[in-house]
FIPA-959150 format. One line per field, with one value per atom (N, C-alpha, C): residue in one letter; x, y, z. Coordinates in pm, whole numbers, m for minus. Last residue first. Layout:
<recs>
type = c(a	...)
x = c(X	...)
y = c(Y	...)
z = c(Z	...)
</recs>
This chain:
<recs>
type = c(x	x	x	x	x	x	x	x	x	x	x	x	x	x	x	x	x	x	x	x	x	x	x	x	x	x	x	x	x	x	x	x	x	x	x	x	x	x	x	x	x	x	x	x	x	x	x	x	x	x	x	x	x	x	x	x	x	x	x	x	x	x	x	x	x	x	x	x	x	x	x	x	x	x	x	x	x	x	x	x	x	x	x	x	x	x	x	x	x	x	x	x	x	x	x	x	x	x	x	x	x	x	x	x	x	x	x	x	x	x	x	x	x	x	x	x	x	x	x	x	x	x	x	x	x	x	x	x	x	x	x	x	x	x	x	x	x	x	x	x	x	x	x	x	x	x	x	x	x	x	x	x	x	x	x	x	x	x	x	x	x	x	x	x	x	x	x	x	x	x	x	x	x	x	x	x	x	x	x	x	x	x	x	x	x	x	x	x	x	x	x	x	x	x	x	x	x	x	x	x	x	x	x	x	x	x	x	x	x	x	x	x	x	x	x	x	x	x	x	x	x	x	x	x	x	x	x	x	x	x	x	x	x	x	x	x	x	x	x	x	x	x	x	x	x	x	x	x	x	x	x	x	x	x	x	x	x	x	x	x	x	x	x	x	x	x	x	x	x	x	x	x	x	x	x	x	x	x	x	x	x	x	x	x	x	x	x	x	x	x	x	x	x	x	x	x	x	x	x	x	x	x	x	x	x	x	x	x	x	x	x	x	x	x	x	x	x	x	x	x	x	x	x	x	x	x	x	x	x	x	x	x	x	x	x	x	x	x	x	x	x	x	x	x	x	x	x	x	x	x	x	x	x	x	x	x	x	x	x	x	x	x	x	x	x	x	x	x	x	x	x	x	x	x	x	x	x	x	x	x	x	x	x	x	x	x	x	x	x	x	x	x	x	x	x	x	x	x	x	x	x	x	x	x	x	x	x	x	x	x	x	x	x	x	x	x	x	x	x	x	x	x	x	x	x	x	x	x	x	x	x	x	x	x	x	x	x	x	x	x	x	x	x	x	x	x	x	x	x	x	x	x	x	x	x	x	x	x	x	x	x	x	x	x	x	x	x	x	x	x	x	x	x	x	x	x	x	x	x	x	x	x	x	x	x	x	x	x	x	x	x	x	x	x	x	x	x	x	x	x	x	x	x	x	x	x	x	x	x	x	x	x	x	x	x	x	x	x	x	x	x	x	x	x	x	x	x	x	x	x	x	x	x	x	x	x	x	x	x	x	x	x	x	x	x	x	x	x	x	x	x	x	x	x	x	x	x	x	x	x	x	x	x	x	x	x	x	x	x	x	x	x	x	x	x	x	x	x	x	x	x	x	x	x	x	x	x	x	x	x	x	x	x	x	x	x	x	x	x	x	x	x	x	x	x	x	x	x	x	x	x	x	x	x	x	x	x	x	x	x	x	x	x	x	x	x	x	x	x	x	x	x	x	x	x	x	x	x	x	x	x	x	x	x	x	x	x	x	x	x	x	x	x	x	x	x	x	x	x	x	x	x	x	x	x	x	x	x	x	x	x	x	x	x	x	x	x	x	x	x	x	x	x	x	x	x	x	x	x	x	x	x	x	x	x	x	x	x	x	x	x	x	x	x	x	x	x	x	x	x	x	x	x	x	x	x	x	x	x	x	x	x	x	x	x	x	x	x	x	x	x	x	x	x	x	x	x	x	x	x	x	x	x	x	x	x	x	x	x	x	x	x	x	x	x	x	x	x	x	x	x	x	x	x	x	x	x	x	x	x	x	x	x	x	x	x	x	x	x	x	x	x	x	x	x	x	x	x	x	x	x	x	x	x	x	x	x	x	x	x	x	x	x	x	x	x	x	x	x	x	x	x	x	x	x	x	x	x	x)
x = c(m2744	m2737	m2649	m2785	m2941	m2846	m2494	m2561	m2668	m2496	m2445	m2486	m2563	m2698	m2643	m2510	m2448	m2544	m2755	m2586	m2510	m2951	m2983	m2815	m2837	m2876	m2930	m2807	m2691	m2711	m3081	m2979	m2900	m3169	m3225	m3150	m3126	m3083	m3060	m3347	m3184	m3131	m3533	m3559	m3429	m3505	m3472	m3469	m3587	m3453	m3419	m3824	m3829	m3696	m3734	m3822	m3859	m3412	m3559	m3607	m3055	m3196	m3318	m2955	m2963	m3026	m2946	m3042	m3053	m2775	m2910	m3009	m2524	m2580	m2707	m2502	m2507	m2559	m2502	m2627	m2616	m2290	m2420	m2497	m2000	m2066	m2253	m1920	m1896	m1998	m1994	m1998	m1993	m1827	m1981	m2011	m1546	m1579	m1747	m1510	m1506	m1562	m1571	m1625	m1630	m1323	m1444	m1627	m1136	m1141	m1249	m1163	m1176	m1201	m1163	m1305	m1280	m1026	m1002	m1106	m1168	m1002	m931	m1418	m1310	m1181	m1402	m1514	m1402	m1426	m1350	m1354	m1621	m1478	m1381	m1830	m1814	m1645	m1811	m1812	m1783	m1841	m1679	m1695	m2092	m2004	m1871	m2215	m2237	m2104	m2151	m2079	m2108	m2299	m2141	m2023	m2506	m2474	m2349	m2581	m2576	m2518	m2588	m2495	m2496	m2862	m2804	m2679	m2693	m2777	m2781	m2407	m2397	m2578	m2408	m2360	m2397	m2540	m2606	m2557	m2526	m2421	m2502	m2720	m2677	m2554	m2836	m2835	m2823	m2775	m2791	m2890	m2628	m2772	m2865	m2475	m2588	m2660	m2318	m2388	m2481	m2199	m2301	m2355	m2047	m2171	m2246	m1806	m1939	m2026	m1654	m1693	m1810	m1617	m1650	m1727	m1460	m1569	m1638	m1233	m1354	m1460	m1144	m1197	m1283	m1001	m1121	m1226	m832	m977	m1050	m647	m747	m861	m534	m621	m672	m422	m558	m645	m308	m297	m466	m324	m383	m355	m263	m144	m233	m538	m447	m307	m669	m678	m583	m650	m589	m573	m656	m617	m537	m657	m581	m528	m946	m819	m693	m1098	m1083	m939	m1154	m1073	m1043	m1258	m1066	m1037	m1498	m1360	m1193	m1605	m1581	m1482	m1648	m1566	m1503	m1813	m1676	m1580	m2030	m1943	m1841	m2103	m2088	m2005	m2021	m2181	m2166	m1705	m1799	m1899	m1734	m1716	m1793	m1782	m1751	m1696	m1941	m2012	m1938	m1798	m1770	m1895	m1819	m1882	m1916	m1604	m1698	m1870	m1350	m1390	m1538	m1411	m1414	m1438	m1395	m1499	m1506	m1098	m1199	m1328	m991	m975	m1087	m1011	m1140	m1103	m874	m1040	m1097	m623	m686	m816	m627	m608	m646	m592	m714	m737	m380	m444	m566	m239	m309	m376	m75	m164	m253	197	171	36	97	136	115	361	221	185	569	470	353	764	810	648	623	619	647	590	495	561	677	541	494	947	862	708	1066	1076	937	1040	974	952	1234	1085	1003	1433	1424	1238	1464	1434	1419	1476	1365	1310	1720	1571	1480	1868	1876	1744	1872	1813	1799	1944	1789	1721	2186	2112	1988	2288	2265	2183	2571	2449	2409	2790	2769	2644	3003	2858	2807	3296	3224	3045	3397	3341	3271	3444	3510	3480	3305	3421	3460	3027	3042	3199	2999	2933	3031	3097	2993	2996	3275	3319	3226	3090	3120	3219	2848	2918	2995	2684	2780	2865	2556	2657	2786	2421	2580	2654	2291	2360	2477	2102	2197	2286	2000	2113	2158	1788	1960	2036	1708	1785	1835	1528	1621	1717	1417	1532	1583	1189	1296	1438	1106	1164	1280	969	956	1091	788	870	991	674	751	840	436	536	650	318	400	510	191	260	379	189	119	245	325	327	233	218	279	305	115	25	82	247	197	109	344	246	187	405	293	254	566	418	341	688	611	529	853	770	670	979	869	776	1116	1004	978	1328	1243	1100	1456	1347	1254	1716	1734	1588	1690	1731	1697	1678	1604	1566	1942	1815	1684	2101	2142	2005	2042	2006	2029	2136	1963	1924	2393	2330	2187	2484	2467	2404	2373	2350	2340	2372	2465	2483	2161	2270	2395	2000	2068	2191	1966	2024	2090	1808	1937	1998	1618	1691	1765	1462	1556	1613	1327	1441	1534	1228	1264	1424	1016	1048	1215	954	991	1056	717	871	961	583	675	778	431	501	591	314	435	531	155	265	322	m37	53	122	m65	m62	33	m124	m152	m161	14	m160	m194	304	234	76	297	318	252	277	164	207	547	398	272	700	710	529	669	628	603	738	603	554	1000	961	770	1086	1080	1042	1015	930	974	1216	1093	1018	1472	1382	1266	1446	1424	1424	1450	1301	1285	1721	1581	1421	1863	1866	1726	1796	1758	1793	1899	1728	1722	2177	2086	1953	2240	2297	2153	2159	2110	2118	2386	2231	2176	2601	2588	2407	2632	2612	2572	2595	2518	2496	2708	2769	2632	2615	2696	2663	2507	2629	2675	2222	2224	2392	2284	2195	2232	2310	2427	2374	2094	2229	2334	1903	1894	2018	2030	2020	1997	2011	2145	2147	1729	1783	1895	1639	1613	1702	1741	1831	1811	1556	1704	1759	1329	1327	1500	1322	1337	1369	1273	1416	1404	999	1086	1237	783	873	963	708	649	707	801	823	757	728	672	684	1012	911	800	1103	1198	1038	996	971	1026	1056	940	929	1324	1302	1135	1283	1330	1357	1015	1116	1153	936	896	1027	927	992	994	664	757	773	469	504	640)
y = c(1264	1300	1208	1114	1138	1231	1178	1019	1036	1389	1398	1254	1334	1419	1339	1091	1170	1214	1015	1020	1108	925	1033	1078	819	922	1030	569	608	764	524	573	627	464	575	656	221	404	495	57	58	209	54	175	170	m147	2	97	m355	m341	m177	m433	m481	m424	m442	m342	m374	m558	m527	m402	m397	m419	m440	m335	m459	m508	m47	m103	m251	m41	30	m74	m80	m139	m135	96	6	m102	343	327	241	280	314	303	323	180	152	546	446	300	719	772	629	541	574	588	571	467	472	871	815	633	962	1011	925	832	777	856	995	836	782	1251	1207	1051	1172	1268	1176	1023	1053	1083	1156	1146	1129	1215	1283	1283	959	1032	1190	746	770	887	852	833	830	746	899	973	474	575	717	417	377	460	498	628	559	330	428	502	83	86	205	140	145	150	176	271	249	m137	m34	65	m348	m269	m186	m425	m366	m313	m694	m643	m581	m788	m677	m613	m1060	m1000	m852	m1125	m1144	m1064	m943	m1032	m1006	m816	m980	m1006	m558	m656	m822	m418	m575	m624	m167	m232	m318	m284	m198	m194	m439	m517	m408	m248	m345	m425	m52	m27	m127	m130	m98	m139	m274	m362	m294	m28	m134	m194	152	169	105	m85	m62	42	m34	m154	m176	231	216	58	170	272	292	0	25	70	162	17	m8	359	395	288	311	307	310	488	347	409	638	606	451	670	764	740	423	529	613	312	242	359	389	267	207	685	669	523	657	735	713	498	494	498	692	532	515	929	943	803	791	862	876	773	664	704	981	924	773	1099	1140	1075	940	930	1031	689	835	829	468	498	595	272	418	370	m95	0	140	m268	m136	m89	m483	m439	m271	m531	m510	m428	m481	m568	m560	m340	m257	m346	m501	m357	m358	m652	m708	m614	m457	m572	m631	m422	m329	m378	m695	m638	m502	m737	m827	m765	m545	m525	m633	m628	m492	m507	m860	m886	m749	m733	m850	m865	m517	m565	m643	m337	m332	m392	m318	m389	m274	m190	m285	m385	216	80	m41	376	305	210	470	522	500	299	360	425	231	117	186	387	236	166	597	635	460	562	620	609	423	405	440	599	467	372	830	817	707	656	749	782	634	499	562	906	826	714	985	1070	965	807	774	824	898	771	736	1176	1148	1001	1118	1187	1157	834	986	998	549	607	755	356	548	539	127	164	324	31	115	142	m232	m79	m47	m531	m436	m245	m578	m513	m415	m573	m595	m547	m611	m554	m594	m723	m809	m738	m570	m673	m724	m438	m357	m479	m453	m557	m511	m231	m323	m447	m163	m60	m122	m394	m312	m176	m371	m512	m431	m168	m192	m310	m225	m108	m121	m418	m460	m350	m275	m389	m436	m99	m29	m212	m274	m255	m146	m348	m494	m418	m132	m172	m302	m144	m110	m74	m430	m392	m256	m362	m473	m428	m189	m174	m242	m355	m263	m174	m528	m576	m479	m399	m464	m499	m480	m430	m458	m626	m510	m431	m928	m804	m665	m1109	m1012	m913	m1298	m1368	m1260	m1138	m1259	m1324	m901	m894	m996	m955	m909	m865	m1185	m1231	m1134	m1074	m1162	m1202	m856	m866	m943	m1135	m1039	m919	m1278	m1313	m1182	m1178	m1245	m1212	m1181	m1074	m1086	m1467	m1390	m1318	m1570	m1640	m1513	m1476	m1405	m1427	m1586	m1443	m1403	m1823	m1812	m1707	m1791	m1855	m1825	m1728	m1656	m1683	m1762	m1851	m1792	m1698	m1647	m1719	m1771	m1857	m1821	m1515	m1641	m1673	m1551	m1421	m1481	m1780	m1731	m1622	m1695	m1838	m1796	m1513	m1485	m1573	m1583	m1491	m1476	m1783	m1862	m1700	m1618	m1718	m1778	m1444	m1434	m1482	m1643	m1577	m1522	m1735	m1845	m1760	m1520	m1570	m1690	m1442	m1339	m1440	m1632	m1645	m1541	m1561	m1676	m1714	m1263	m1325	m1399	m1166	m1281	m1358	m904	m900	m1038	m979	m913	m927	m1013	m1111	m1071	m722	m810	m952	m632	m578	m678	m767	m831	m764	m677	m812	m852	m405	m458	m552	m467	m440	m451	m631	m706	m596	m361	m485	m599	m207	m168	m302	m335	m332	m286	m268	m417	m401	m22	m107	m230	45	118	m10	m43	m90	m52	90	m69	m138	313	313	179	281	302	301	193	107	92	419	381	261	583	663	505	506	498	525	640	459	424	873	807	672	1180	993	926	1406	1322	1207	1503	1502	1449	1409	1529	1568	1109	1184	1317	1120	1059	1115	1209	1301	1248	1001	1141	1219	802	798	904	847	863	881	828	1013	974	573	671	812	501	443	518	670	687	624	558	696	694	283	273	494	372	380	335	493	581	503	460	389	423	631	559	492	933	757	715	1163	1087	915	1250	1350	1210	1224	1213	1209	1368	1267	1198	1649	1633	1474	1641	1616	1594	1664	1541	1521	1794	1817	1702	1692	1689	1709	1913	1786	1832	2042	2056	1958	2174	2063	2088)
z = c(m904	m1015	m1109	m656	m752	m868	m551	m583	m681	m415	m581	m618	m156	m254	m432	25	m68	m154	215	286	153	47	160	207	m146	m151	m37	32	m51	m35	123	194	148	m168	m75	40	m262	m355	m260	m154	m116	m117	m320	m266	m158	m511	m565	m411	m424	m396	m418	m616	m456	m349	m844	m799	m622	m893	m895	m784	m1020	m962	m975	m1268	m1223	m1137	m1256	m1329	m1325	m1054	m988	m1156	m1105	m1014	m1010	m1331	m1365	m1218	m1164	m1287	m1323	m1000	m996	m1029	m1140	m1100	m1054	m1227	m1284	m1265	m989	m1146	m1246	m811	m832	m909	m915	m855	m882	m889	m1056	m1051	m649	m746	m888	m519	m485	m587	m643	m710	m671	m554	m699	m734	m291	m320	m460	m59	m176	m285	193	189	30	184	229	232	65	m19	76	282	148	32	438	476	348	317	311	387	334	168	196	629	505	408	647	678	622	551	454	482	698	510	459	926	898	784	798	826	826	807	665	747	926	964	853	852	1003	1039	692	705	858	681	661	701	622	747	757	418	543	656	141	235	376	m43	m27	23	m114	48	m42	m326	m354	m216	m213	m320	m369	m40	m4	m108	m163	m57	m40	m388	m384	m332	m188	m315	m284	m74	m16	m46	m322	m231	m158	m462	m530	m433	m240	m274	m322	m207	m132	m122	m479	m413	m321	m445	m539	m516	m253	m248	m322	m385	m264	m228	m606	m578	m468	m401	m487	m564	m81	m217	m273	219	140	4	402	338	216	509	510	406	568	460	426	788	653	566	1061	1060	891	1030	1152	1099	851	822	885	1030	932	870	1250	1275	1150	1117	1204	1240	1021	952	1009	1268	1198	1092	1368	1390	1354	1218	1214	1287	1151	1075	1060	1481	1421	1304	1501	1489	1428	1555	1530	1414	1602	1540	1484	1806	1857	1720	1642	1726	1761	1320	1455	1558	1049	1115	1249	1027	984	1049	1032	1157	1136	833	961	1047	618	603	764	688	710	679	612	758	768	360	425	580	271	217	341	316	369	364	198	306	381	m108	m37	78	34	m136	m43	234	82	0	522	463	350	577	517	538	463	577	545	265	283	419	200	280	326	59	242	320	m151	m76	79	m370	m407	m257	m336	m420	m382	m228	m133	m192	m467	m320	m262	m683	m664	m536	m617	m584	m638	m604	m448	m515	m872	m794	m627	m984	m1019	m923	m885	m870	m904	m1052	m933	m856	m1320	m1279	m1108	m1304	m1316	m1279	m1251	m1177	m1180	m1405	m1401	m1266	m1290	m1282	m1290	m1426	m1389	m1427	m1342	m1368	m1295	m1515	m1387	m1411	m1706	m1711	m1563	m1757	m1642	m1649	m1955	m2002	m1906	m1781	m1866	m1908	m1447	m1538	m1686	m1174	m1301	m1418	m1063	m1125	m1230	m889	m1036	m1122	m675	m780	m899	m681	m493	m554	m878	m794	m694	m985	m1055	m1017	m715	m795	m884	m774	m651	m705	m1003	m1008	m919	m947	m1066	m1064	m777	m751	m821	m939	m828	m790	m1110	m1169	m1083	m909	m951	m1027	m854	m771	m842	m1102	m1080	m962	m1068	m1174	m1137	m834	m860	m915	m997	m879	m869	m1109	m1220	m1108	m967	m1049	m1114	m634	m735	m856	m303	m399	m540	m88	m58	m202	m77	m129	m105	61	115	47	m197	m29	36	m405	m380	m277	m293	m381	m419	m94	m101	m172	m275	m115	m92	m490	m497	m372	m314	m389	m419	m187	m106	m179	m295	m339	m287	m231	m362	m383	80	m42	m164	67	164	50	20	m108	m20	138	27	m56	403	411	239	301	359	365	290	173	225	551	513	345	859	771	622	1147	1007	920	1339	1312	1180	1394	1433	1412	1058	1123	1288	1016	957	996	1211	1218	1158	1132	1270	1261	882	889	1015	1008	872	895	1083	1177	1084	912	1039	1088	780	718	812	933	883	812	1004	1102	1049	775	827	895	734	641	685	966	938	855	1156	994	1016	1353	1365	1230	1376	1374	1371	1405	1543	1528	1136	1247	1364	1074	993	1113	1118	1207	1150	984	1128	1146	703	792	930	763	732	775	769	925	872	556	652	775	370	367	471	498	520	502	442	560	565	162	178	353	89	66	143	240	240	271	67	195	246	m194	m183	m3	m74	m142	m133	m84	66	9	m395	m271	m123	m459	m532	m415	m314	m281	m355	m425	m283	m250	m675	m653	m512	m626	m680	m681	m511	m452	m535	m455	m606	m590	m242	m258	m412	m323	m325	m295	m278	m378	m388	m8	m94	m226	89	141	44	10	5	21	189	17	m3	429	376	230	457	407	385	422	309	313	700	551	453	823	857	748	752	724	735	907	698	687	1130	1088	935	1099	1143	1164	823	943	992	624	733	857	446	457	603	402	381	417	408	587	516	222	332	465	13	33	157	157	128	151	1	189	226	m274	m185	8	m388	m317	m230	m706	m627	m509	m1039	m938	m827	m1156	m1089	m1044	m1447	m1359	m1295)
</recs>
């Protein structure tokens, strides 16, 4: 095993100025400067999750637009108790109204922000002692950064599943399944977390076995080529998703339903095994 090259993660982040806060942390990182790097990683996260937001506003999400709205006002007006409670809460905002992070993520991030805190606050700490952060701790929160939040785009959890549930519906959504892959890939996949993609393999499956979502009858093909979209992009997890869920879908079926199988299997051979 090898640690991962930090310009590497640099070239990974998503948003081309959250990228500019991440490399000072990188350059402060790789100079010594440790409290400083620990400082620009939490500048880092916390625009990224308000430029997330804004783009989720722009799609017509109405708890973006009250947070938004709520943030330009104190910025506005330098309202600076409104910007501190902002900050203060800013993971909890994105992992319970937005779905930007899961739980262990959070976590996760929550103690890159008690280290920014006893970097930008050295008065707090205990018996007026300096807070000396190692090397290793700092490596760690530069890649908690980028693994659970700079690279992803901000839609993930529930609100992803029912937006590709909606493409997939769509009269103009690709017939073809290459090109239904490059919309695919282009719109979520590509940077989609692995709760994700195991979800909406979950979610395909069993309207096509089942046919019990109305909407979906006639649009089977469009749910096949989602599987095989996933299936190119994350082979293993959409492997362990099937492997898993199949034989238990399939024996819950009647005999009026079995022959569903068919497409599956016509679209992925490894399905009949």
């Amino acid at each position: 095993m090898t640690l991962i090259d930090l310009d590497e993660l640099i070239l990974k982040v998503r948003d081309q100025l959250s990228r500019r806060y991440y490399t000072e942390a990188i350059r402060s990182y790789q100079a010594g400067v440790y409290r400083a790097a620990i400082i620009s990683t939490w500048i880092a996260v916390v625009y990224d999750i308000i430029s997330k937001i804004r783009e989720l506003q722009t799609q017509g999400d109405k708890a973006a637009n009250l947070f938004i709205t709520k943030l330009d006002k104190a910025v506005s007006n330098n309202t600076i108790p409104d910007l501190q409670a902002i900050e203060q809460g800013i993971l909890e905002t994105a992992r319970d109204k937005f779905e930007l992070l899961s739980k262990q993520e959070y976590e996760d991030l929550r103690r890159l922000m008690d280290d920014r805190h006893r970097c930008a606050h050295p008065a707090f700490n205990e018996d007026n002692a300096l807070f000396e952060p190692t090397a290793e701790l700092v490596r760690a929160h530069l890649r908690h950064a980028v693994l659970h939040l700079l690279q992803h785009q901000p839609v993930q959890g529930k609100s992803a599943l029912s937006r590709i549930q909606g493409d997939i519906l769509r009269d103009s959504f690709p017939t073809e399944a290459e090109a239904a892959q490059r919309f695919l890939e282009s719109k979520y996949l590509n940077r989609a977390k692995d709760a994700l993609v195991r979800n909406l393999v979950s979610v395909m499956l069993k309207p096509l076995l089942r046919q019990n979502v109305p909407e979906l009858i006639g649009k089977e093909n469009n749910a096949i080529n989602t599987l095989l979209a996933v299936r190119s992009t994350h082979r293993e997890i959409y492997n362990q998703v099937v492997e898993q869920q199949v034989n238990f879908l399939v024996d819950s079926l009647d005999d009026s339903k079995l022959a569903n199988l068919l497409g599956l299997i016509g679209a992925d051979r490894q399905i009949w095994d």
